[in-house]
N, C-alpha and C positions, 0 to 999 in steps of 0.2 A: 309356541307361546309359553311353554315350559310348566301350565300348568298340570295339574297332578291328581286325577282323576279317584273319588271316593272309591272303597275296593271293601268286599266283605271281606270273613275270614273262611277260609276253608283247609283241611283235612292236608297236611304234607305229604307229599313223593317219598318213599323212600330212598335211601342215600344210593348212591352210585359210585362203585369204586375202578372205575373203568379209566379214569383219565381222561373222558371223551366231557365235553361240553354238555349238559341237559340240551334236548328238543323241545324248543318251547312256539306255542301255536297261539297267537290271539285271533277267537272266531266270535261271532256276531251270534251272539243271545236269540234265539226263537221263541224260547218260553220259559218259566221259573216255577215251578207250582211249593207247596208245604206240604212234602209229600219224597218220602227214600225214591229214589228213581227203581223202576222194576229192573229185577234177575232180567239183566241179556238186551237190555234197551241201549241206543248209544246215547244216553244223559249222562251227566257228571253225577254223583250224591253229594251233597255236604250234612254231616251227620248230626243228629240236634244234638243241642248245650243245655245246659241250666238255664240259661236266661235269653237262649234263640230256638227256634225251630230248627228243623230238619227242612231240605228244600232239596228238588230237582231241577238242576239244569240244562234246558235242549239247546245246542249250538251246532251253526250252522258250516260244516268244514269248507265244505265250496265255495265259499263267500267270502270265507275268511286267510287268514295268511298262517301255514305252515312253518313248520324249516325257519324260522324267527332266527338274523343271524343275531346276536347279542356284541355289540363291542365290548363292554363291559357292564359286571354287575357287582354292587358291595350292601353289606350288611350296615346299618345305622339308625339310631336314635331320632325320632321325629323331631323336629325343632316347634312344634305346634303344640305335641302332648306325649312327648317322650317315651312313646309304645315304639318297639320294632318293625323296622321295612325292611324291602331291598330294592334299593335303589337302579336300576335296568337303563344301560343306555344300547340305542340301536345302531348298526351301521347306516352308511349314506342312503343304500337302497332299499334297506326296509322301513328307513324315517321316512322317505316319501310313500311307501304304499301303506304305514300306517295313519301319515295324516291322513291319506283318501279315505281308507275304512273309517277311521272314525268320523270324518266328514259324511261320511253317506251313514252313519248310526244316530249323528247328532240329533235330526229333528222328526228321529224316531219316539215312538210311544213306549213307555215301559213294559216289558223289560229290553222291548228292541231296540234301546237307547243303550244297552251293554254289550260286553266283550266278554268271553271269556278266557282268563289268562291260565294256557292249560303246558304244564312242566312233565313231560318223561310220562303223557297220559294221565296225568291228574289235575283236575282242577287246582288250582288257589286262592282264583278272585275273579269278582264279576265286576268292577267301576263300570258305571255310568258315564255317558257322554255327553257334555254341551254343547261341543263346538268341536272342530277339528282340531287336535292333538299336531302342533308342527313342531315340537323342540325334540321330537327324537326320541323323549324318556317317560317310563312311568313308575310308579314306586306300586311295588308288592307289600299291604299290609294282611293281608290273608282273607277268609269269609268276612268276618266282623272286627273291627279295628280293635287290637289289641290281643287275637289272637297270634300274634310269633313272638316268639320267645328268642332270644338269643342265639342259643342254638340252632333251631331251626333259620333263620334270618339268618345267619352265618355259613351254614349247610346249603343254602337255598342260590346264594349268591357265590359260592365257589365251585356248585355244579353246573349254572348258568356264565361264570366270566372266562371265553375262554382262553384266558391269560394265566389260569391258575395250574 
């Protein structure tokens, strides 16, 4: 349907100079609290800001989809509110198992209505779901919209496309 799913901002990956494509995982939200994830837990952190919390995120790996192939991914300017994305499109066979996942997230209760979009073992973004996701793409704006910066958006989308 090509829509393009709200996304917080969260903490970047370090950069990768391997050559190799990022490994990037969308897994199915179990819980979010305001709160550093503990030493040695498998939660995500997203670290507080000036004007957000700090929050923990539990995601469910078995449930969710691994090994994410990417066809392509680019860096760009919102056309809504001119903050940085990255724009993420999938192959033919992870578009259909990711409209399933989000089709089975949709008429979940918060926060089991989200995903988390997890890059080379780090978080980025948790979007919520309405409905299932069937065009294939979703846009990376990070924890809280307006956290990536150009650089990072740039960096994010040329360790993810693997054409680069």
């Amino acid at each position: 349907d090509g829509t393009s799913p709200r996304a917080h901002v969260v903490q970047p990956a370090a950069g990768d100079s391997t050559g190799k494509a990022a490994l990037m995982s969308l897994l199915p939200v179990t819980s979010s609290t305001q709160h550093a994830c503990a030493p040695g837990s498998s939660g995500y952190s997203v670290r507080a800001s000036a004007t957000h919390p700090g929050f923990c995120v539990q995601a469910d790996r078995t449930r969710g989809m691994v090994d994410v192939r990417v066809a392509s991914a680019k860096a760009a300017r919102s056309t809504l509110d001119g903050t940085w994305q990255v724009e993420v499109t999938f192959n033919s066979a992870d578009r259909a198992r990711f409209a399933a996942l989000t089709g089975s997230l949709a008429s979940a209760p918060p926060p089991r209505n989200e995903f988390a979009i997890v890059v080379d073992g780090k978080l980025w973004s948790t979007p919520y779901v309405a409905s299932s996701i069937t065009g294939g793409r979703i846009e990376i704006v990070g924890s809280y919209v307006g956290d990536l910066t150009s650089a990072t958006a740039h960096d994010l989308a040329r360790r993810l496309d693997p054409g680069r």
